[in-house]
Biopython code that builds the backbone (N, CA, C, O; Angstrom):
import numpy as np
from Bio.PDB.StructureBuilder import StructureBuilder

atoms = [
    (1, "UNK", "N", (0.821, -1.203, 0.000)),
    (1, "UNK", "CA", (0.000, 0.000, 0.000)),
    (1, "UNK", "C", (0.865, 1.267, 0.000)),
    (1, "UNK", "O", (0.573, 2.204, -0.744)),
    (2, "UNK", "N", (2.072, 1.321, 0.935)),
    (2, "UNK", "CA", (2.853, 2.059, 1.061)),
    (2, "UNK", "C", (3.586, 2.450, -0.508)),
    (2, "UNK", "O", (3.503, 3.572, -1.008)),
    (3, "UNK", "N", (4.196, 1.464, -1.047)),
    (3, "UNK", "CA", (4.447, 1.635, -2.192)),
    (3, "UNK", "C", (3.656, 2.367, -3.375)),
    (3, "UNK", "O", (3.710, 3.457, -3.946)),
    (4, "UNK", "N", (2.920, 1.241, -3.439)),
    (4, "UNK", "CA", (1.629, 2.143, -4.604)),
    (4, "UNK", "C", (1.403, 3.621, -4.308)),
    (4, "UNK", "O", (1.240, 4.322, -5.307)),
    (5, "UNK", "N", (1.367, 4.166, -3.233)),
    (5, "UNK", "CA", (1.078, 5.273, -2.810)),
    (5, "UNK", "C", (2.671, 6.481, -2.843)),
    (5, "UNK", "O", (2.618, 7.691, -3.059)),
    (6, "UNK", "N", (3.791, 5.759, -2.594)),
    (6, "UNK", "CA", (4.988, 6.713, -3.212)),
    (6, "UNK", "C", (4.997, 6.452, -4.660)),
    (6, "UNK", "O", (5.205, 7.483, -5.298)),
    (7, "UNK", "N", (4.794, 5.125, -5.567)),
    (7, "UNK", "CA", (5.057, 5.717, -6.778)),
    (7, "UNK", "C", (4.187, 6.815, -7.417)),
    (7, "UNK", "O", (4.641, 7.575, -8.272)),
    (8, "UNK", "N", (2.733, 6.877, -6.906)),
    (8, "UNK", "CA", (1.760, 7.365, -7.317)),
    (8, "UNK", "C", (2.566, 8.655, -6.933)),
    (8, "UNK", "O", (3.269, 8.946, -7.901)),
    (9, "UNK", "N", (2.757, 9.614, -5.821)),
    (9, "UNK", "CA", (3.299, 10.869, -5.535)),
    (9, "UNK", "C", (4.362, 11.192, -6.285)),
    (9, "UNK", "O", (4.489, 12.387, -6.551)),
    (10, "UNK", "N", (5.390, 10.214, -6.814)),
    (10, "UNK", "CA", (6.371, 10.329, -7.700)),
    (10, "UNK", "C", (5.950, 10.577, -9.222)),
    (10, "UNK", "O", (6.396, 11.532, -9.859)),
    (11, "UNK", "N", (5.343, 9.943, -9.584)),
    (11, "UNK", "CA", (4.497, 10.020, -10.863)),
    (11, "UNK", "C", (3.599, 11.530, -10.712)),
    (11, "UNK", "O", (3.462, 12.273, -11.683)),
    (12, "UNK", "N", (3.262, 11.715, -9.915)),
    (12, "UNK", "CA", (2.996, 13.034, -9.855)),
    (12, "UNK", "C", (3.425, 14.204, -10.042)),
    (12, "UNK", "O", (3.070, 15.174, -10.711)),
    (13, "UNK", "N", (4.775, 13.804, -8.898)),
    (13, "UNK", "CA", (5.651, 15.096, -8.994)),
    (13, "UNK", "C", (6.169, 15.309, -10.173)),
    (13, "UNK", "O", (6.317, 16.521, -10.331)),
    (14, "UNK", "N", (6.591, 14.565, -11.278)),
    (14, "UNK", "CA", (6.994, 14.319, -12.549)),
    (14, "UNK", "C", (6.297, 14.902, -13.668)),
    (14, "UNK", "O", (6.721, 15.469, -14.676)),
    (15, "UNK", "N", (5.190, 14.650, -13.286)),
    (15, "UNK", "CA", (3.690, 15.035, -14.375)),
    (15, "UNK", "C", (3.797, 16.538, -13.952)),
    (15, "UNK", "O", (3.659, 17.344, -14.872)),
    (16, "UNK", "N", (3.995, 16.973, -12.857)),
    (16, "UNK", "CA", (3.930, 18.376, -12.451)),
    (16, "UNK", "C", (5.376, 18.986, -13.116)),
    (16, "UNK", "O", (5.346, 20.047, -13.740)),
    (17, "UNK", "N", (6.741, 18.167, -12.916)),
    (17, "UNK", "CA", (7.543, 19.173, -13.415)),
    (17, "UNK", "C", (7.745, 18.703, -14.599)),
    (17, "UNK", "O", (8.932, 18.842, -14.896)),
    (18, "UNK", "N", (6.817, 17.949, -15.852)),
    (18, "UNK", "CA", (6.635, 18.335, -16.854)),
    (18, "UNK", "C", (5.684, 19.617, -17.709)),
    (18, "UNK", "O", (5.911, 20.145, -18.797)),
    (19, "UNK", "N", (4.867, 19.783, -16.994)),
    (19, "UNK", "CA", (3.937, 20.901, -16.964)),
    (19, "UNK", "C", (4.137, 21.883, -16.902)),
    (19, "UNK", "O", (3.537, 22.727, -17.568)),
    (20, "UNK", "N", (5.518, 22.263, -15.662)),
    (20, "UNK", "CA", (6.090, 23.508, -15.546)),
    (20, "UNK", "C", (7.016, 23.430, -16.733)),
    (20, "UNK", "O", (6.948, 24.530, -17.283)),
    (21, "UNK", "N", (7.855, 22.640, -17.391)),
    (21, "UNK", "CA", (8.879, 22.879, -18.024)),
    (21, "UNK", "C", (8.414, 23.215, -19.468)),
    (21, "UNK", "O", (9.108, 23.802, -20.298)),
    (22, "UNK", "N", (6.590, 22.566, -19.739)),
    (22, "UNK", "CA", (6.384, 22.688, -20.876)),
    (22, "UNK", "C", (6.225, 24.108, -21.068)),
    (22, "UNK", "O", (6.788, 24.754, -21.951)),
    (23, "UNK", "N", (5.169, 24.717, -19.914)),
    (23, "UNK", "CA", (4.649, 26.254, -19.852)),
    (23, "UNK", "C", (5.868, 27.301, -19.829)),
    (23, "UNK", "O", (5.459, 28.387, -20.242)),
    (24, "UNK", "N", (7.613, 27.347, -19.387)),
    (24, "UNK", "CA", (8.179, 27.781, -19.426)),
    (24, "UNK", "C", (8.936, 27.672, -21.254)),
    (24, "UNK", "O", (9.532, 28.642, -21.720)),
    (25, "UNK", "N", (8.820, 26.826, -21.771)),
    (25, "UNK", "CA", (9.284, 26.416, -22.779)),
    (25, "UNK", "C", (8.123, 27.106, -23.747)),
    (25, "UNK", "O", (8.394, 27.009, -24.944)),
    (26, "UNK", "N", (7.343, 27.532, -23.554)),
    (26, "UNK", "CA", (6.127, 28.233, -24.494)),
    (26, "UNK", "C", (6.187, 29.497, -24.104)),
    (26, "UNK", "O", (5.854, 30.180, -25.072)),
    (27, "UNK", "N", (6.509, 30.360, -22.929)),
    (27, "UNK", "CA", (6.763, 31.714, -22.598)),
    (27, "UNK", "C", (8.257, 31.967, -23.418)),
    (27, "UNK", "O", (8.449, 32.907, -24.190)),
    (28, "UNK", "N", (9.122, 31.063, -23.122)),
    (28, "UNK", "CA", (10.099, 31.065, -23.605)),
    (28, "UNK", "C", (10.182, 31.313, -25.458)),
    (28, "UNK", "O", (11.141, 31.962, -25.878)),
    (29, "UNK", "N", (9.215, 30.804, -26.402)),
    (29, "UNK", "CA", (9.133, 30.688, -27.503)),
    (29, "UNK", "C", (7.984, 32.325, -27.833)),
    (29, "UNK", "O", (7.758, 33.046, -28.805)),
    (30, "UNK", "N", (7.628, 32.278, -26.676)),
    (30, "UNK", "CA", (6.600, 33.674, -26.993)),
    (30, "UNK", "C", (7.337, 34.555, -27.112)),
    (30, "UNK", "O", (7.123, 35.363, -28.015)),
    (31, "UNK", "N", (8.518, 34.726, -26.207)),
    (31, "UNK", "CA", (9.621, 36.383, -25.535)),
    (31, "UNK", "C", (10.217, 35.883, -27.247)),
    (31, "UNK", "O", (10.146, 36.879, -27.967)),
    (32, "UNK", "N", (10.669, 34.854, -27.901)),
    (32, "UNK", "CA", (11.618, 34.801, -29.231)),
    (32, "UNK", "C", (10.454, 35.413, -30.344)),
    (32, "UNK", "O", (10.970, 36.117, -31.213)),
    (33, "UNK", "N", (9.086, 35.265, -30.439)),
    (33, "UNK", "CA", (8.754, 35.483, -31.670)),
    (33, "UNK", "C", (8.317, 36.821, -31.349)),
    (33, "UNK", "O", (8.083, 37.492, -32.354)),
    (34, "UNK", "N", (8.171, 37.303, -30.447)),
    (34, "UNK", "CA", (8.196, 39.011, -30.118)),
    (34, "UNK", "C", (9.638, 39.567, -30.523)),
    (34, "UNK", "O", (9.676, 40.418, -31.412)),
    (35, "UNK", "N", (10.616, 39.215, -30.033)),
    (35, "UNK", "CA", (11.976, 40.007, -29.926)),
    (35, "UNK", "C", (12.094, 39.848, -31.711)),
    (35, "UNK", "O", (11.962, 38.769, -32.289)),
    (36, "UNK", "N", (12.370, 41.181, -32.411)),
    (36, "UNK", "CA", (12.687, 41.536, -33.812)),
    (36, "UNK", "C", (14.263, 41.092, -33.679)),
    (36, "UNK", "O", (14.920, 41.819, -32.934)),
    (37, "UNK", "N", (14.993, 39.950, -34.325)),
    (37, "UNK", "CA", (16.114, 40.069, -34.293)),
    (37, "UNK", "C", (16.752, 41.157, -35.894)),
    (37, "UNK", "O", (17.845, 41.704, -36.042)),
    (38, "UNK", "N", (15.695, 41.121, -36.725)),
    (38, "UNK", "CA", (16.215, 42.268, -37.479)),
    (38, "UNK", "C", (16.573, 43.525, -37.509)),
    (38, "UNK", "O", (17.286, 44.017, -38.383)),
    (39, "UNK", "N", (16.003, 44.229, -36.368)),
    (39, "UNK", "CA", (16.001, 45.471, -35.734)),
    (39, "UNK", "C", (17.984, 45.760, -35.494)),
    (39, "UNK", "O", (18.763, 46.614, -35.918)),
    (40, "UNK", "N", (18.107, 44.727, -34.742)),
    (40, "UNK", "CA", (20.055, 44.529, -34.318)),
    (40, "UNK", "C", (20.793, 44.714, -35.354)),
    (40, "UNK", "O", (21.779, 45.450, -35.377)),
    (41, "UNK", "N", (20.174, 43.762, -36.700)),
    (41, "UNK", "CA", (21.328, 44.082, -37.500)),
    (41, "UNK", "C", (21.617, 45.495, -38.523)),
    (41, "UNK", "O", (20.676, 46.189, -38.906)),
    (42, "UNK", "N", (22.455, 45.668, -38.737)),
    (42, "UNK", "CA", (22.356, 46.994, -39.885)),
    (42, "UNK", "C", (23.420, 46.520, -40.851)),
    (42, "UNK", "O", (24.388, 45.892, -40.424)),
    (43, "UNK", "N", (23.286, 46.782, -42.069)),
    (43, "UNK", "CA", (24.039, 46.975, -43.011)),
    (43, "UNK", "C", (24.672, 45.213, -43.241)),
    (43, "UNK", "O", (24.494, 44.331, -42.401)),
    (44, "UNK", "N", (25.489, 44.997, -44.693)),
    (44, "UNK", "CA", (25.438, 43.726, -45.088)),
    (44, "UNK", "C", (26.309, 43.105, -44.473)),
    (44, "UNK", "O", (27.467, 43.436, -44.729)),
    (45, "UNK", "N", (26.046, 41.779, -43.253)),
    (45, "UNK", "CA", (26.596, 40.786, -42.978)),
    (45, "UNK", "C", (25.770, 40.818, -41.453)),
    (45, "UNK", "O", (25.229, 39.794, -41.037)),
    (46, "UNK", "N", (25.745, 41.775, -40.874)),
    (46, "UNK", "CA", (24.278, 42.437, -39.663)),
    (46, "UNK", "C", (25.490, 42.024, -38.438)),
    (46, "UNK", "O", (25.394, 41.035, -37.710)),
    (47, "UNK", "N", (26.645, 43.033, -38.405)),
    (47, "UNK", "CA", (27.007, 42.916, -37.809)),
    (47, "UNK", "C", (27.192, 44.045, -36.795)),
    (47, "UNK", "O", (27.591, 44.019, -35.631)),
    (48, "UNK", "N", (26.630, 45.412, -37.873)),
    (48, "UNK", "CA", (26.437, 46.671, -37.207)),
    (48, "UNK", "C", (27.772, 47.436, -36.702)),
    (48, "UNK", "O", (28.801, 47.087, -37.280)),
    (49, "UNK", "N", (27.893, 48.400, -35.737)),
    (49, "UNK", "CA", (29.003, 48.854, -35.843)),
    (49, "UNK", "C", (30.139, 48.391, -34.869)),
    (49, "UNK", "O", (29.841, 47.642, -33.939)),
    (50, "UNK", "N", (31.259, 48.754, -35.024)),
    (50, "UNK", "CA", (32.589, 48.224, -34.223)),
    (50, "UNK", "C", (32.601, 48.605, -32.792)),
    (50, "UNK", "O", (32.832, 49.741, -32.378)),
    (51, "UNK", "N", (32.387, 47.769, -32.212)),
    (51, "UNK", "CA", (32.677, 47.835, -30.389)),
    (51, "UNK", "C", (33.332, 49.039, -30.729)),
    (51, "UNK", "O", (34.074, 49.095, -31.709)),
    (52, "UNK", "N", (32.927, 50.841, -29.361)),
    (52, "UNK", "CA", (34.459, 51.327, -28.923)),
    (52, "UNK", "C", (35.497, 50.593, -27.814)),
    (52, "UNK", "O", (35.390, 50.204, -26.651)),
    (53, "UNK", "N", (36.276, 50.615, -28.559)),
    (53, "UNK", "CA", (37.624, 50.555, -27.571)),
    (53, "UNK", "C", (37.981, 51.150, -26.605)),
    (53, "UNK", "O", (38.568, 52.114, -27.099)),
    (54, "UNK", "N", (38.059, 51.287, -25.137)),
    (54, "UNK", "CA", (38.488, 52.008, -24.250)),
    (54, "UNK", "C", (39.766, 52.883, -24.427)),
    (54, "UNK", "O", (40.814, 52.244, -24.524)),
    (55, "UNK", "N", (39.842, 54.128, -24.479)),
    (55, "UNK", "CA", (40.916, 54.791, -24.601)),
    (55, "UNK", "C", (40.890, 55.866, -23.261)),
    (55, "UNK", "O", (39.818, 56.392, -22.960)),
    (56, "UNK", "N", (42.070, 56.146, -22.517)),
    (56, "UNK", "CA", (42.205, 56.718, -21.328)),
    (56, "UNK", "C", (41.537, 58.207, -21.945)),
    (56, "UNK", "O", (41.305, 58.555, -23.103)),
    (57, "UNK", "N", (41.339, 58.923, -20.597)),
    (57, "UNK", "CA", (40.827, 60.378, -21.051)),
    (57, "UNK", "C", (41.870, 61.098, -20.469)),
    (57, "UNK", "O", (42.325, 60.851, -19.352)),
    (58, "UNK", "N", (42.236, 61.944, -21.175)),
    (58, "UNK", "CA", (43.354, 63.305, -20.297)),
    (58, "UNK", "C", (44.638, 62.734, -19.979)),
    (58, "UNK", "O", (44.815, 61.541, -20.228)),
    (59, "UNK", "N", (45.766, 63.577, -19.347)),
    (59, "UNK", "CA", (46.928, 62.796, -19.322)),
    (59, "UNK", "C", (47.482, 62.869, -20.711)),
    (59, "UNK", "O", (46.871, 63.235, -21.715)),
    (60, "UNK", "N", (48.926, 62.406, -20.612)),
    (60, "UNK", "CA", (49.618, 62.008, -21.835)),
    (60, "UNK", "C", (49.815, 60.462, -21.844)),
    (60, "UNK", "O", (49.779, 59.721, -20.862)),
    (61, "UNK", "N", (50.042, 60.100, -23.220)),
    (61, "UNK", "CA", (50.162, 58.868, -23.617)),
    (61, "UNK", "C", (51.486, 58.094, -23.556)),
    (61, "UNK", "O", (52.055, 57.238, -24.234)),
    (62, "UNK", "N", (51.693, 58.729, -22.527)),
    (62, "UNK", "CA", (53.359, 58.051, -22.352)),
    (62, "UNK", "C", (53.417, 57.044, -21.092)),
    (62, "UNK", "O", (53.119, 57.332, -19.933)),
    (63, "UNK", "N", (53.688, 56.293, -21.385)),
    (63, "UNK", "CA", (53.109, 54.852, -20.049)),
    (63, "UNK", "C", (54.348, 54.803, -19.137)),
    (63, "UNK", "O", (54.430, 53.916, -18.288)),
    (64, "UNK", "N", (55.164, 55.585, -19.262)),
    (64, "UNK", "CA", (56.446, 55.595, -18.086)),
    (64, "UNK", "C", (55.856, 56.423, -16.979)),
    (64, "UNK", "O", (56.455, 56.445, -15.903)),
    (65, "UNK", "N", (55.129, 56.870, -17.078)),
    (65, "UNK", "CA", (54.648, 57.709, -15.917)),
    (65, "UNK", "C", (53.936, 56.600, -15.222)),
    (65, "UNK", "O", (54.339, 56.171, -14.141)),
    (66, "UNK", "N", (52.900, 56.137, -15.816)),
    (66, "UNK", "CA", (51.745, 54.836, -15.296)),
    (66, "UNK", "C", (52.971, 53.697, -14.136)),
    (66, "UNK", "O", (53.035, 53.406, -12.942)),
    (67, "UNK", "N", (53.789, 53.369, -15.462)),
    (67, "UNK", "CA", (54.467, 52.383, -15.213)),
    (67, "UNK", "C", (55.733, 52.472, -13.736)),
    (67, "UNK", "O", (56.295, 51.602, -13.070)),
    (68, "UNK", "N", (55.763, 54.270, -13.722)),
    (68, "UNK", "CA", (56.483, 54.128, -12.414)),
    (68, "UNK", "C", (55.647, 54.315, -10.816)),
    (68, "UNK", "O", (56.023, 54.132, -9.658)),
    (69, "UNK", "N", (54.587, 54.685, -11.319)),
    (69, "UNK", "CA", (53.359, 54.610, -10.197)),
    (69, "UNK", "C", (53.363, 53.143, -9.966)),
    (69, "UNK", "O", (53.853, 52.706, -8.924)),
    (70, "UNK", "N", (52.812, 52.287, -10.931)),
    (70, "UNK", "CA", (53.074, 50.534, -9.923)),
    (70, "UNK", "C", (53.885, 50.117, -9.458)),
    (70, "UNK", "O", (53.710, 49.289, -8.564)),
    (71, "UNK", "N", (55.598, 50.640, -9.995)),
    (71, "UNK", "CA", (56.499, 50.024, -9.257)),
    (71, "UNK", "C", (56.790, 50.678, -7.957)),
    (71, "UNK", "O", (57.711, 50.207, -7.290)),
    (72, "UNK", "N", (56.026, 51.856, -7.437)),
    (72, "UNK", "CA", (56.101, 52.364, -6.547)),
    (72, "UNK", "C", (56.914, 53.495, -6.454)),
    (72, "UNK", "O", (57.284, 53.991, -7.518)),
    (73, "UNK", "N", (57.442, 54.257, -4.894)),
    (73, "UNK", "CA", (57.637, 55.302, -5.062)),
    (73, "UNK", "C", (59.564, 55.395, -5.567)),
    (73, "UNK", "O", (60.310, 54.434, -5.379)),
    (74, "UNK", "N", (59.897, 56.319, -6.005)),
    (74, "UNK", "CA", (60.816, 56.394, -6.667)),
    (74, "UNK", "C", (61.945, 57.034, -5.656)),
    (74, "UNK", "O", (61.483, 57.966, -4.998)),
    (75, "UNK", "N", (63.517, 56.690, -5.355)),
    (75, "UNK", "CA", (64.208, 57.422, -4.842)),
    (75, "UNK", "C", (64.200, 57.671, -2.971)),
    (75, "UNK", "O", (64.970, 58.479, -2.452)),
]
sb = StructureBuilder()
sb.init_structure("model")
sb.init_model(0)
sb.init_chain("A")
sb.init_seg("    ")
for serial, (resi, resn, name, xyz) in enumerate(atoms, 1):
    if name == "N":
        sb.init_residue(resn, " ", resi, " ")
    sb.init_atom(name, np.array(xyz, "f"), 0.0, 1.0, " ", f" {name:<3s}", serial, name[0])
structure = sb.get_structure()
């Protein structure tokens, strides 16, 4: 009796987290046929434009200055 009665709760719980996985798997397919992936691309190959590159602001571009600040203080 004991038995019949855990597989039955097991079989349950199963049936339940198929249910959830199906309903997430259909929200999931809803958010894709909403989202325009054409909108992202521009121009031929849709790769759009080039990452910026981080470039320091202000200061000069001379890295001996940088470079004697990490090695610490000087003298």
């Amino acid at each position: 009796m004991e038995i019949g009665i855990t597989v039955a709760v097991i079989i349950g719980v199963i049936m339940l987290g198929v249910l959830v996985i199906h309903r997430l798997n259909a929200q999931r397919d809803e958010r894709i046929t909403v989202f325009r992936y054409s909108d992202t691309q521009s121009g031929p190959g849709g790769r759009g434009t080039k990452p910026k590159r981080w470039r320091p602001t202000g200061g000069s571009s001379d890295a001996s200055g940088r470079r004697e600040h990490r090695d610490g203080p000087t003298g």
